[in-house]
DORO-935905 format. One record per residue (C-alpha): residue in three letters; x, y, z; residue number from 1. Coordinates in pm, whole numbers, plus 50000, padded with zeros to 5 digits. Last residue first. Layout:
BEGIN
<aa=ALA, x=X, y=Y, z=Z, i=NUM>
...
! end
This chain:
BEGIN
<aa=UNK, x=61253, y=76054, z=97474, i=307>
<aa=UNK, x=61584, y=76069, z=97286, i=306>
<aa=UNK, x=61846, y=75790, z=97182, i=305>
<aa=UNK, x=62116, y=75850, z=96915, i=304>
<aa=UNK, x=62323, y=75542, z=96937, i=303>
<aa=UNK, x=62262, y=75163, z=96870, i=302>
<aa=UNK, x=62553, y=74898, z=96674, i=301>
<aa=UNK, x=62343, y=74607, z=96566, i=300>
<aa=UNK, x=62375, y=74230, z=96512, i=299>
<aa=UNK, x=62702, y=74110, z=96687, i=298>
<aa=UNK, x=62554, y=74177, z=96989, i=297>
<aa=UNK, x=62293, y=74460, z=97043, i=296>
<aa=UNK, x=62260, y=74473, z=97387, i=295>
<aa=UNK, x=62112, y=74744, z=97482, i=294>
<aa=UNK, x=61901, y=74961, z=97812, i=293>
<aa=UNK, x=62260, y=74939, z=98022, i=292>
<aa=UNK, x=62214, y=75126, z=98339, i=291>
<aa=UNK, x=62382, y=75370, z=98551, i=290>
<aa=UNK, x=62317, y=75486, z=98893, i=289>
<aa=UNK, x=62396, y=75833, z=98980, i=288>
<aa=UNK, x=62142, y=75798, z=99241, i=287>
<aa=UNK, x=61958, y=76155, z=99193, i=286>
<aa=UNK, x=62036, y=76176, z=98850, i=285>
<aa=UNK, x=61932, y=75849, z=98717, i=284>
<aa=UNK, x=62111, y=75766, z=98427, i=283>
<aa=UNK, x=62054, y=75602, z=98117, i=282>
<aa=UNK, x=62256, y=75369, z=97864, i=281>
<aa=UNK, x=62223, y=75318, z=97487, i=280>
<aa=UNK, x=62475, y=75055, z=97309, i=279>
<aa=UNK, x=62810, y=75160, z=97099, i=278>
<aa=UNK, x=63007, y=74849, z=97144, i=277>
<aa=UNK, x=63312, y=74789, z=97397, i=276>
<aa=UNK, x=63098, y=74786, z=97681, i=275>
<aa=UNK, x=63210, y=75174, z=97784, i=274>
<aa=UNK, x=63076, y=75255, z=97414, i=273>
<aa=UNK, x=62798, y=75476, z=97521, i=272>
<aa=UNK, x=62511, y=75680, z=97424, i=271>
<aa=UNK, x=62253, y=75841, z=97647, i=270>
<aa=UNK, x=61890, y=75836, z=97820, i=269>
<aa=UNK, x=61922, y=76076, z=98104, i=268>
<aa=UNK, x=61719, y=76053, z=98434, i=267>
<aa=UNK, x=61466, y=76250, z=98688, i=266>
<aa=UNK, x=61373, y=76557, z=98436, i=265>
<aa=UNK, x=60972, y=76424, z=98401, i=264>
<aa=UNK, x=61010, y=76409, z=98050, i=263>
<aa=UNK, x=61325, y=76189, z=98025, i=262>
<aa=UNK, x=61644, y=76381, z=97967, i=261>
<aa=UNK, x=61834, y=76384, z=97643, i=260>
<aa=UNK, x=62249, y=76275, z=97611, i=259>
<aa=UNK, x=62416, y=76256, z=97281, i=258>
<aa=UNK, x=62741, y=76111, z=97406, i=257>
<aa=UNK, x=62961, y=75877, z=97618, i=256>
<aa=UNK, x=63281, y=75776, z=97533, i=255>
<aa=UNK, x=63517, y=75504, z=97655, i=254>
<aa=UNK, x=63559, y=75444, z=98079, i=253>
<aa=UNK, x=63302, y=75605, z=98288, i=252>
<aa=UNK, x=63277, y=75962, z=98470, i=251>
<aa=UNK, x=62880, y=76010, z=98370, i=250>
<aa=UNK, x=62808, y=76319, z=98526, i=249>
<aa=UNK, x=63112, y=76540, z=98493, i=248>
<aa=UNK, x=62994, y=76906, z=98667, i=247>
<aa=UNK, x=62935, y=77227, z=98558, i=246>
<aa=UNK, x=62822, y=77449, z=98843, i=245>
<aa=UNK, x=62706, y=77750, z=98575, i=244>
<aa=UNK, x=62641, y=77733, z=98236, i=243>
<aa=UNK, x=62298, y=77955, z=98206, i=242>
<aa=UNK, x=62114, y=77626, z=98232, i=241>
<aa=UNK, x=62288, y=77500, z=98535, i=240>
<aa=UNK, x=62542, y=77235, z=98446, i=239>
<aa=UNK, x=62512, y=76886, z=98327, i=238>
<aa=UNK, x=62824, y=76705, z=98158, i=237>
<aa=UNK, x=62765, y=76354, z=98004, i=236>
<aa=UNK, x=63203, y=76230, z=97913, i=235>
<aa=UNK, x=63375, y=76208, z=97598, i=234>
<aa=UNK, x=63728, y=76050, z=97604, i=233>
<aa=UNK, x=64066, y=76223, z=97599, i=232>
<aa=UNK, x=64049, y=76421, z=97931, i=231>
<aa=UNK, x=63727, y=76552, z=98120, i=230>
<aa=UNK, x=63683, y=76858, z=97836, i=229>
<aa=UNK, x=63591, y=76598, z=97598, i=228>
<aa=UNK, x=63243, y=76667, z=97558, i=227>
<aa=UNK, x=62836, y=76599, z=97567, i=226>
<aa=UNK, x=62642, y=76781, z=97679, i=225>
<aa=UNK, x=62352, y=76843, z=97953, i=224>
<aa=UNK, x=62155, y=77126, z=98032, i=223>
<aa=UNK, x=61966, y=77180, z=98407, i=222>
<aa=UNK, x=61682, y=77396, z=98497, i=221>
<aa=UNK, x=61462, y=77445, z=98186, i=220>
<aa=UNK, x=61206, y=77206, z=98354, i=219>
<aa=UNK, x=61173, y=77029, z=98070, i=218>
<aa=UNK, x=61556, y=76988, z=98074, i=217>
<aa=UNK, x=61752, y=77111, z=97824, i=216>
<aa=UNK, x=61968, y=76913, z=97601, i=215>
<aa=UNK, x=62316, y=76990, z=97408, i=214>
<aa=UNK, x=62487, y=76792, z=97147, i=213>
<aa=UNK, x=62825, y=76928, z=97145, i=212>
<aa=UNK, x=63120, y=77024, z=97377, i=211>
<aa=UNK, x=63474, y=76960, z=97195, i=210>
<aa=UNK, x=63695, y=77184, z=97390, i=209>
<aa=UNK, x=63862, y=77517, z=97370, i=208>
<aa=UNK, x=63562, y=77734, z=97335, i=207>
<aa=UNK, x=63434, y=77759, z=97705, i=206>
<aa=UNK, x=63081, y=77671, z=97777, i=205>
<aa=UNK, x=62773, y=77858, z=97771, i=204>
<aa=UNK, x=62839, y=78148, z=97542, i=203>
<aa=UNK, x=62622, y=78427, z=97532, i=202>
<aa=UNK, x=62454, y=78577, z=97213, i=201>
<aa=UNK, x=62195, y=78831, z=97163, i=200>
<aa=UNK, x=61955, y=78864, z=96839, i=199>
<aa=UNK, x=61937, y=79251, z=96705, i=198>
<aa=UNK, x=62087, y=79189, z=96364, i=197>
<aa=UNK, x=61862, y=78890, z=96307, i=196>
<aa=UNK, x=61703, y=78643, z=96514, i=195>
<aa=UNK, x=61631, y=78667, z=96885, i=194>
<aa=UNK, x=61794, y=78504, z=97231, i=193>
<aa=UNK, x=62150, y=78300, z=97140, i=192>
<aa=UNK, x=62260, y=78068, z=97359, i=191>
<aa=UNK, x=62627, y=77903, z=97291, i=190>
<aa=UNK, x=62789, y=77579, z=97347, i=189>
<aa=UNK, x=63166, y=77556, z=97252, i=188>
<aa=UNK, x=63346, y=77375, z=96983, i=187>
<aa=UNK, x=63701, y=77399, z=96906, i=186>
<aa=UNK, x=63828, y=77115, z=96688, i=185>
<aa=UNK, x=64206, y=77003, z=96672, i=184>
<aa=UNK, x=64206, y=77076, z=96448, i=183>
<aa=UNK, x=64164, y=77327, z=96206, i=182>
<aa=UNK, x=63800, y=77269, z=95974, i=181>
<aa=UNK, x=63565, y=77470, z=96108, i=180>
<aa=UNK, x=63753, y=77778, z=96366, i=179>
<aa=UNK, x=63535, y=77886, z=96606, i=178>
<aa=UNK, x=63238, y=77607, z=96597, i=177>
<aa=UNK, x=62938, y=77690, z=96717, i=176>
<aa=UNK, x=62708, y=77412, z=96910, i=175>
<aa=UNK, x=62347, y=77505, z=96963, i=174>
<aa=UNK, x=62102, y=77677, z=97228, i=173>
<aa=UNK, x=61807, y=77884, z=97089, i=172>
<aa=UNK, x=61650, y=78128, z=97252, i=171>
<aa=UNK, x=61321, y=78294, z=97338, i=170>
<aa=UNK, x=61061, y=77954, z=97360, i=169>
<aa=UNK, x=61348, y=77732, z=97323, i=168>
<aa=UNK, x=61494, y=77517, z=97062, i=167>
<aa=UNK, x=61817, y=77247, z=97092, i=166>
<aa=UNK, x=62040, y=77268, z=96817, i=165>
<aa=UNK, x=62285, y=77067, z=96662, i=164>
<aa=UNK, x=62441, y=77319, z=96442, i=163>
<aa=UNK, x=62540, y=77650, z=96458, i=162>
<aa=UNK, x=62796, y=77940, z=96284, i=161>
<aa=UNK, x=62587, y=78230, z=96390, i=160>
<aa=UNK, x=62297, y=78406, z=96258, i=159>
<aa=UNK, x=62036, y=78150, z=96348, i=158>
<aa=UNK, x=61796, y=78116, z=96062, i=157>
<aa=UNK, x=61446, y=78172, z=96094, i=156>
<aa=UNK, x=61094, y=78036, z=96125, i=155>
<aa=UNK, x=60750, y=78177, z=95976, i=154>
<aa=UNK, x=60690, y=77923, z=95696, i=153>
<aa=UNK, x=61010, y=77731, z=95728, i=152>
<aa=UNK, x=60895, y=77599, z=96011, i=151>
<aa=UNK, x=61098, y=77632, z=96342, i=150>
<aa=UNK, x=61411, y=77728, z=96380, i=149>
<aa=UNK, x=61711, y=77721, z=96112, i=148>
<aa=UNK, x=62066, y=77623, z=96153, i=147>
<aa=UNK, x=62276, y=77701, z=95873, i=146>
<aa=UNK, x=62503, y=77521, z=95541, i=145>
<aa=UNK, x=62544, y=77695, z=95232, i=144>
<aa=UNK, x=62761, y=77500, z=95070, i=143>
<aa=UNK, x=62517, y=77296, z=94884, i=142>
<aa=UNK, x=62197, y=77344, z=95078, i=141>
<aa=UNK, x=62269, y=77216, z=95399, i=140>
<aa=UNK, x=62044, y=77287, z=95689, i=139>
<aa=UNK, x=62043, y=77183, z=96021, i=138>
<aa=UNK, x=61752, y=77175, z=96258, i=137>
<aa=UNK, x=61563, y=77303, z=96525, i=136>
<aa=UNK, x=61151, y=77268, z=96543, i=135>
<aa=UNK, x=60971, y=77379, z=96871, i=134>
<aa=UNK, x=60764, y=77128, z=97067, i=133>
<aa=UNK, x=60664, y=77355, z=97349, i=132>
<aa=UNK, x=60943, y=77258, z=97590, i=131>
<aa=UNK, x=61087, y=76962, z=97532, i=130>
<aa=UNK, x=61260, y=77053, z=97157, i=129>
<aa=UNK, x=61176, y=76879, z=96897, i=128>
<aa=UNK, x=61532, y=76811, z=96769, i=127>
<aa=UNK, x=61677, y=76786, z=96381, i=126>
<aa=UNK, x=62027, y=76723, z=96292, i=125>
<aa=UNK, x=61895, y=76682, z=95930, i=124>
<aa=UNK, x=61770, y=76825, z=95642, i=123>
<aa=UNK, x=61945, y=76781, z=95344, i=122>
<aa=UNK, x=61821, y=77051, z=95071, i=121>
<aa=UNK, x=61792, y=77069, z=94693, i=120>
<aa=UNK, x=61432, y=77165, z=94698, i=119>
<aa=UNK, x=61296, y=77181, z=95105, i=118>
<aa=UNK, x=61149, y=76975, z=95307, i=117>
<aa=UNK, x=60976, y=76977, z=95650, i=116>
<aa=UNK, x=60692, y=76759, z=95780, i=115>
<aa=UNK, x=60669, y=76482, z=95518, i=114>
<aa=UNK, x=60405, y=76276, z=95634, i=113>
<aa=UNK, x=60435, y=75915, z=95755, i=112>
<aa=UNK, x=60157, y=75654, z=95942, i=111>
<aa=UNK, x=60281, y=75365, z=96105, i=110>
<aa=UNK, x=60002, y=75292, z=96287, i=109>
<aa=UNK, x=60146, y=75292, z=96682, i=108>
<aa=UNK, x=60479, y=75502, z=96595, i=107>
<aa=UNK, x=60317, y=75758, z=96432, i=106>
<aa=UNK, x=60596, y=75944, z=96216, i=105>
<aa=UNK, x=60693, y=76277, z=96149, i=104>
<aa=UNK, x=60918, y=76287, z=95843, i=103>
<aa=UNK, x=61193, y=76577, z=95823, i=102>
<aa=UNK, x=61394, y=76614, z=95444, i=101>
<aa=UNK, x=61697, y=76491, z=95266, i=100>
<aa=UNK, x=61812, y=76559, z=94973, i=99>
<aa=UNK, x=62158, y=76419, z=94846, i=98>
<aa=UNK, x=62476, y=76614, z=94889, i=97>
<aa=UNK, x=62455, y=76595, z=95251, i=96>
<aa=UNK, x=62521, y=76253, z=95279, i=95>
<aa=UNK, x=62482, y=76013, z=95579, i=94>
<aa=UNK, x=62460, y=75683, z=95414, i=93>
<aa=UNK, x=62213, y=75408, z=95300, i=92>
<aa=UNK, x=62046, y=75693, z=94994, i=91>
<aa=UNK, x=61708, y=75829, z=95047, i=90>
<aa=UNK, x=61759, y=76045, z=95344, i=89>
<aa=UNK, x=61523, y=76122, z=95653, i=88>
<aa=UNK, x=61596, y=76282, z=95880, i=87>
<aa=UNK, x=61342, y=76182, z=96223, i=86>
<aa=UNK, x=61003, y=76365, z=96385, i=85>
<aa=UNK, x=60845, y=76117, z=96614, i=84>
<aa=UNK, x=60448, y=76081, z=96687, i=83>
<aa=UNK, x=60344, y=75988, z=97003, i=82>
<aa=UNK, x=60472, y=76073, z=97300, i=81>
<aa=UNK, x=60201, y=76365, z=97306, i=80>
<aa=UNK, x=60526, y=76618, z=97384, i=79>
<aa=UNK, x=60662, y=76603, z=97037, i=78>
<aa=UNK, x=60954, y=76293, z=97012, i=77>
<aa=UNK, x=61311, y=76291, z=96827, i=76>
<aa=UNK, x=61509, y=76145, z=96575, i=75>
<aa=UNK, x=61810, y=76168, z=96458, i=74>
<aa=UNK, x=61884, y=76013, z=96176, i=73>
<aa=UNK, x=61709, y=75739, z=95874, i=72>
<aa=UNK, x=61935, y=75615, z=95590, i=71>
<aa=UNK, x=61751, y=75464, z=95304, i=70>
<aa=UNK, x=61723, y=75124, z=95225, i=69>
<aa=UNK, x=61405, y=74990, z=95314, i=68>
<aa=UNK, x=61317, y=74974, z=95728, i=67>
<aa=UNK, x=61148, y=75210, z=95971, i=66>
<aa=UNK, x=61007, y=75147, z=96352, i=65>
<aa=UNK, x=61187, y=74828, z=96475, i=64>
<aa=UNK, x=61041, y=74758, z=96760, i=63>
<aa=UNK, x=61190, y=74662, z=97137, i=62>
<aa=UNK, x=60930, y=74602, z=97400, i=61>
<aa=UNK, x=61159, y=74626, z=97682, i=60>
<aa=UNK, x=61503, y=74877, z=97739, i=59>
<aa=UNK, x=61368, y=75013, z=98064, i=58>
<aa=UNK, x=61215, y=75316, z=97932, i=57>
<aa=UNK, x=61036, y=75131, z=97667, i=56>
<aa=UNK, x=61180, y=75067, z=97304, i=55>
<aa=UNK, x=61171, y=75234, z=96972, i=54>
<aa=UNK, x=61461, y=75139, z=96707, i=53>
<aa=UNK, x=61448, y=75367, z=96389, i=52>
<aa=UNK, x=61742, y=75240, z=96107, i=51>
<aa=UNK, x=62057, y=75401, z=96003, i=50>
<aa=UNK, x=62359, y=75215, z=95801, i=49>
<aa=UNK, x=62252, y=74942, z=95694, i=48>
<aa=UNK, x=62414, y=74612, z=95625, i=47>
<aa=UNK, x=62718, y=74713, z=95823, i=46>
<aa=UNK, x=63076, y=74479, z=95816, i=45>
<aa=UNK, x=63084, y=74251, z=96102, i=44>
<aa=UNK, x=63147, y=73940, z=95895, i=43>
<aa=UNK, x=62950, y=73675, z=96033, i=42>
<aa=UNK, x=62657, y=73896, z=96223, i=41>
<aa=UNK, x=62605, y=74122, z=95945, i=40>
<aa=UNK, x=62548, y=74440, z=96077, i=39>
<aa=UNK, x=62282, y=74680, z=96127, i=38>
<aa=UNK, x=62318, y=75038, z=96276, i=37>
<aa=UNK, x=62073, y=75121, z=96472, i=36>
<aa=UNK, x=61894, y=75464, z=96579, i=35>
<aa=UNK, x=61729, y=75559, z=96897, i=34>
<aa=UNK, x=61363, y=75629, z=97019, i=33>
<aa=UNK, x=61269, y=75566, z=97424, i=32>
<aa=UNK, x=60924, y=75521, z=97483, i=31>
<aa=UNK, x=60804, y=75634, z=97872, i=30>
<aa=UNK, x=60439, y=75485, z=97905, i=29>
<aa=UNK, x=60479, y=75283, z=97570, i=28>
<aa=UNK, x=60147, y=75095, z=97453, i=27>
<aa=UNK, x=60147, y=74732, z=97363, i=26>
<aa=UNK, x=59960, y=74673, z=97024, i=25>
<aa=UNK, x=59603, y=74605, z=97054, i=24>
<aa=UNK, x=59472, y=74369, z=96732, i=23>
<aa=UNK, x=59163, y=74540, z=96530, i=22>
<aa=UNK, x=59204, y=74833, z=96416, i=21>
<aa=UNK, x=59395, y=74776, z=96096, i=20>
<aa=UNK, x=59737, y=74952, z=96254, i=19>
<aa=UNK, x=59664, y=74792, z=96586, i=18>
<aa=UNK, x=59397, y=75013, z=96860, i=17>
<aa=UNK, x=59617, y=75082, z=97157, i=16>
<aa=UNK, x=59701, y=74868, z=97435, i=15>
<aa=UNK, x=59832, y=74952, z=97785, i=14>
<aa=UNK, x=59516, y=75158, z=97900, i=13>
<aa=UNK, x=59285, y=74896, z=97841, i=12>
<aa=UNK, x=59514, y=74598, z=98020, i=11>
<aa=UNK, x=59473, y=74836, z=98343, i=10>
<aa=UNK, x=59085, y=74891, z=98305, i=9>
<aa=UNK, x=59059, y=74453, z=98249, i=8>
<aa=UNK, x=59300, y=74412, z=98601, i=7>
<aa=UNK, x=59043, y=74663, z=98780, i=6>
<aa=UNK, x=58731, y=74483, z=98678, i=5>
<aa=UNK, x=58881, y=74155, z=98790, i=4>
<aa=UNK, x=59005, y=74282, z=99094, i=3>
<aa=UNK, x=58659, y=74474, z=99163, i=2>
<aa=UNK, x=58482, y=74129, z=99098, i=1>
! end
């Protein structure tokens, strides 16, 4: 009898009511979110060009989150694991000269609201960051493009040259560009406390490489980047927060990129075409061991994965 009564509590925790109520769908203890490319499986060429993929933490229970014929980026989950904030754009392509604003989605019903938008504006590039679920994101508003944080009610724009930020509860740390548009590209990771003519700025990383797409850990310990500074590829660096004790973490043939660590700060969901198609991997970081999470085939091309 206590078996019995212990199997039904267990089966209650892993379902969740279904959109009408009624049928349990299976609930994620660690979801992974990630985008996919479509394709058509006789002719390789793409059907769509960004669409929401959720799976668990071990690559199971695959869904497809949004469909229709927009484009749909870089999404991210708030702490209650939950409810996703992603770009979304109406056109099938990435392009800034069309408006695109922040949706936060439910993953169990489905349920959409229009978090951030603004007249004129593609939003996109947008994180929630890990500690305290504060908004970053990219701007464009013609040519005025800038990297704001938080709500537009009561946030502010970094003063630098930034994109592809990461939020913290004093700082901000994004990617700023030295010289836009000279190759080849010069990108280094800086952390900038405050807003305004008073805000403080340190770089992280040297400015002679590619280094993008940073993550914190939710420990605020470790960051990890992506970046070229290994040799021609892109490789997963982790350092110290402030920088320090850089080290190559994923040392693998082909690129890897867009890393973001798992909640409890043990592993590292990333991006990888080491298989010879971009697919999501993770990484423990006490082992070192890698594992492939996708296998899209012939029928999707997956990158962009967060927790």
């Amino acid at each position: 009898m206590k078996l019995r009564f212990g199997l039904v509590c267990l089966l209650a925790l892993l379902a969740v009511p279904g959109v009408d109520g009624k049928d349990p769908v299976y609930h994620y203890r660690n979801p992974i979110i990630f985008q996919r490319a479509h394709l058509d499986e006789q002719t390789g060429k793409q059907i769509l060009a960004g669409k929401l993929w959720l799976m668990e933490e071990d690559g199971s229970h695959l869904k497809q989150l949004t469909s229709g014929s927009g484009y749909d980026e870089h999404s991210s989950f708030y702490s209650d694991q939950r409810h996703v904030l992603y770009s979304e754009f109406p056109v099938n392509a990435y392009d800034h000269s069309t408006e695109a604003r922040l949706v936060k989605l439910d993953i169990y019903t489905g349920k959409r609201d229009v978090d951030v938008a603004v007249p004129g504006c593609a939003l996109h590039h947008a994180s929630v960051s890990p500690i305290g679920d504060i908004l970053a994101y990219h701007r464009q508003c013609g040519d005025h493009r800038s990297q704001w944080v938080g709500m537009p009610e009561g946030g502010y724009e970094v003063t630098m040259e930034a994109t592809n930020g990461v939020a913290l509860p004093d700082s901000i740390i994004f990617m700023h560009e030295k010289n836009r548009g000279y190759q080849p590209r010069e990108v280094g990771l800086v952390r900038m406390w405050g807003d305004g003519p008073g805000a403080k700025a340190q770089y992280l990383t040297d400015a002679n490489h590619l280094h993008r797409r940073p993550a914190v850990s939710p420990g605020l310990k470790w960051m990890a980047w992506q970046t070229n500074a290994a040799g021609d590829g892109d490789e997963i660096f982790i350092a110290k927060i402030d920088g320090s004790e850089a080290r190559n973490l994923t040392k693998a043939k082909g690129n890897d990129g867009h890393p973001w660590f798992s909640r409890d700060g043990k592993w590292i969901v990333f991006e990888s075409d080491r298989s010879g198609q971009w697919e999501i991997w993770r990484i423990d970081l006490d082992t070192g061991k890698q594992t492939q999470l996708t296998n899209g085939g012939a029928k999707y091309i997956s990158t962009r994965s967060r927790l």
